[in-house]
C-alpha positions in Angstrom: -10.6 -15.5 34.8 -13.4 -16.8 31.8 -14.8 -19.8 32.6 -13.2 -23.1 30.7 -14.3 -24.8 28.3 -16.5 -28.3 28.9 -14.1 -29.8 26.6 -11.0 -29.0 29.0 -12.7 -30.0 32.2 -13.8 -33.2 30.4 -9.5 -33.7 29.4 -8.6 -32.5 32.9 -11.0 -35.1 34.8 -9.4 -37.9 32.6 -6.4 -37.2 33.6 -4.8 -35.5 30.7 -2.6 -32.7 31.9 -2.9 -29.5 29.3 -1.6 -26.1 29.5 -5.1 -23.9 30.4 -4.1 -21.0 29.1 -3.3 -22.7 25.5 -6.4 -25.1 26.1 -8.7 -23.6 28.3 -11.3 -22.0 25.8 -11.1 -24.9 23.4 -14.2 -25.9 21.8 -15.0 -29.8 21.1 -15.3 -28.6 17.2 -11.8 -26.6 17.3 -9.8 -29.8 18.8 -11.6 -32.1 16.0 -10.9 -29.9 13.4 -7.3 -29.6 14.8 -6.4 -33.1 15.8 -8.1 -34.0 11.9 -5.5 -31.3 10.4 -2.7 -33.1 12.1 -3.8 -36.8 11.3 -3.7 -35.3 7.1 -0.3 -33.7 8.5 1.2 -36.6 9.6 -0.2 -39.2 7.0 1.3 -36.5 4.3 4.9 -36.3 6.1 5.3 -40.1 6.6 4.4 -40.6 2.8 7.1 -37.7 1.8 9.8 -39.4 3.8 9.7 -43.2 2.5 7.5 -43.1 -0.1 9.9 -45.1 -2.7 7.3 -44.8 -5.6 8.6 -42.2 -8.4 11.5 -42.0 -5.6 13.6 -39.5 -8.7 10.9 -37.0 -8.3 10.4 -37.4 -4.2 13.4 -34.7 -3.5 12.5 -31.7 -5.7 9.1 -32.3 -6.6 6.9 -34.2 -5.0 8.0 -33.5 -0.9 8.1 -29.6 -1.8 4.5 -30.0 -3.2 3.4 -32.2 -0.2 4.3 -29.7 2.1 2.8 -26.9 0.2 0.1 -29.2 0.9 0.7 -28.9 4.6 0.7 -25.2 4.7 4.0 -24.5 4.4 5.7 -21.8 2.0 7.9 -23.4 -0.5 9.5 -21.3 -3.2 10.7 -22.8 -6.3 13.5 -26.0 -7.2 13.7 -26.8 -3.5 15.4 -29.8 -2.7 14.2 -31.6 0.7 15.7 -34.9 1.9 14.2 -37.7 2.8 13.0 -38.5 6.6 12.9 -34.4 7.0 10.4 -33.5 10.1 8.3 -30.3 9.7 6.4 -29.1 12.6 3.5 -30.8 11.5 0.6 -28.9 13.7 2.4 -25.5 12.4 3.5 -25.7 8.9 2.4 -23.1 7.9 5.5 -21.1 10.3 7.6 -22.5 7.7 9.1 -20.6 4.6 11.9 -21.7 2.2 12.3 -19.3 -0.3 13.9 -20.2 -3.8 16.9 -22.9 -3.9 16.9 -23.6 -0.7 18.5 -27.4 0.2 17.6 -29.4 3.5 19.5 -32.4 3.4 18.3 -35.6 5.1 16.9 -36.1 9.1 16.7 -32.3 9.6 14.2 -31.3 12.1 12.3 -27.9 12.0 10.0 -26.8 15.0 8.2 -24.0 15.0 6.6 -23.7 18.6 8.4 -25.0 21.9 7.4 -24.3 25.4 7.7 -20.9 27.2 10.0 -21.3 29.7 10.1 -17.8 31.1 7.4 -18.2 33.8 8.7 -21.7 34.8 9.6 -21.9 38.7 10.8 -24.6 41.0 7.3 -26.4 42.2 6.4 -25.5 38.2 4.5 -28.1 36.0 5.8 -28.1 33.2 3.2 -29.3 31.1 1.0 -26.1 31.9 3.4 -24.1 30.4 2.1 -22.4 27.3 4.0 -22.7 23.7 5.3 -19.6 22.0 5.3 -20.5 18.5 7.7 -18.5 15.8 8.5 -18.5 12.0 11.3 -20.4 10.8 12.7 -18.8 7.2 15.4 -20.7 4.8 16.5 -18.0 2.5 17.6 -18.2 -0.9 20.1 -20.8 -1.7 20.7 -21.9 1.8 21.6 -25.5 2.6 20.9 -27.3 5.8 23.5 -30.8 6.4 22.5 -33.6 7.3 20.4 -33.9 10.9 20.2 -30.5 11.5 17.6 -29.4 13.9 16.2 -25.3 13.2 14.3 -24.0 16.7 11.9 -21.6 16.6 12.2 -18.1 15.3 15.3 -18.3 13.3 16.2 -17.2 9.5 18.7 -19.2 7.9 20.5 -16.1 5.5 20.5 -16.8 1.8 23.5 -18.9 0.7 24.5 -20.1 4.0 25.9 -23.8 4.7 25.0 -25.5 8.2 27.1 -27.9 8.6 25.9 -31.5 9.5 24.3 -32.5 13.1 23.9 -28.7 13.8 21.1 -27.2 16.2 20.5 -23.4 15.1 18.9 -21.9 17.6 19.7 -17.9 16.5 19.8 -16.7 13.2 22.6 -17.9 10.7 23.9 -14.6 8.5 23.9 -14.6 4.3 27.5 -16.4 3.0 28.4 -18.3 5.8 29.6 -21.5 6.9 27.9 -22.5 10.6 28.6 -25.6 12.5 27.7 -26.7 16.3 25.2 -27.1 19.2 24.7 -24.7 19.4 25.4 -23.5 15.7 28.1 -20.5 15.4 29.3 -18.8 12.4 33.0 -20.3 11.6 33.7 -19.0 8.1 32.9 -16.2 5.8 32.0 -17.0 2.2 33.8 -14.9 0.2 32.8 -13.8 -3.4 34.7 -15.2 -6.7 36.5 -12.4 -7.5 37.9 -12.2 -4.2 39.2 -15.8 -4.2 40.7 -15.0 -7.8 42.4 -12.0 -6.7 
């Protein structure tokens, strides 16, 4: 095994408790420049979500551009919410491609901890994080405190419906609904409904 890093023995004698293989070659440069990205992160994603000033522009203008700010890929006349959590230390795992609606309170994470090695006796906190993209496709709308989990694509033109946790992917034209979310209806097309 490579020796660690001076900077994770110095967190490990404190008494802080970090996964070594996600920490264990960390440099004190790398974890300023990181913790630095997250303080911009963070000051950036509190101002999106209550800023009141220009509060008409906040939804399609100025949160999309904020977040471009943040790293994230933001396609054009997005509309996001207000008090709508990216996963601030990975922004740039998130795309939303053109049209794409996220109501308010919904909650995207891009990285959660690996569970796959985790064994009674286990500490959990030394479990590494597997980190994944999360893609909102064309014209997709997420209700009202959903929650997206790592890895999934929302399809283009689907509807989660309100207090949803996705945690697979959601296929183009439908309605999905639940914890976790499932597929309950099939958007049909407009001649179809005429016919």
């Amino acid at each position: 095994m490579a020796k660690l890093s001076l900077t994770y023995s110095f967190l490990r004698k404190i008494g802080l408790n970090f996964s070594e293989d996600e920490y264990g070659q960390v440099s004190l440069w790398t974890m300023f420049t990181t913790a630095l990205k997250h303080v911009r992160n963070a000051f950036l994603l509190k101002y999106s979500m209550y800023s009141v000033l220009l509060s008409p522009l906040n939804y399609r203008k100025i949160r999309p551009i904020i977040w471009r700010w943040m790293g994230a890929k933001i396609g054009k006349d997005c509309y996001i919410g207000y008090e709508v959590y990216a996963d601030m230390t990975h922004t740039e795992l998130i795309e939303l491609e053109d049209h794409v609606h996220i109501a308010n309170r919904c909650f995207l994470l891009c990285h959660q901890r690996d569970l796959s090695n985790y064994f009674v006796g286990g500490d959990y906190a030394k479990l590494p994080y597997y980190k994944k993209k999360i893609t909102l496709k064309k014209g997709c709308l997420l209700g009202t405190e959903t929650m997206v989990m790592p890895g999934v694509t929302v399809g283009e033109g689907a509807i989660v419906g309100a207090g949803s946790l996705v945690t697979k992917d959601i296929p183009a034209w439908t309605v999905a609904t639940g914890r976790p979310a499932k597929v309950v209806k099939q958007i049909t097309s407009h001649e179809t409904e005429n016919n």
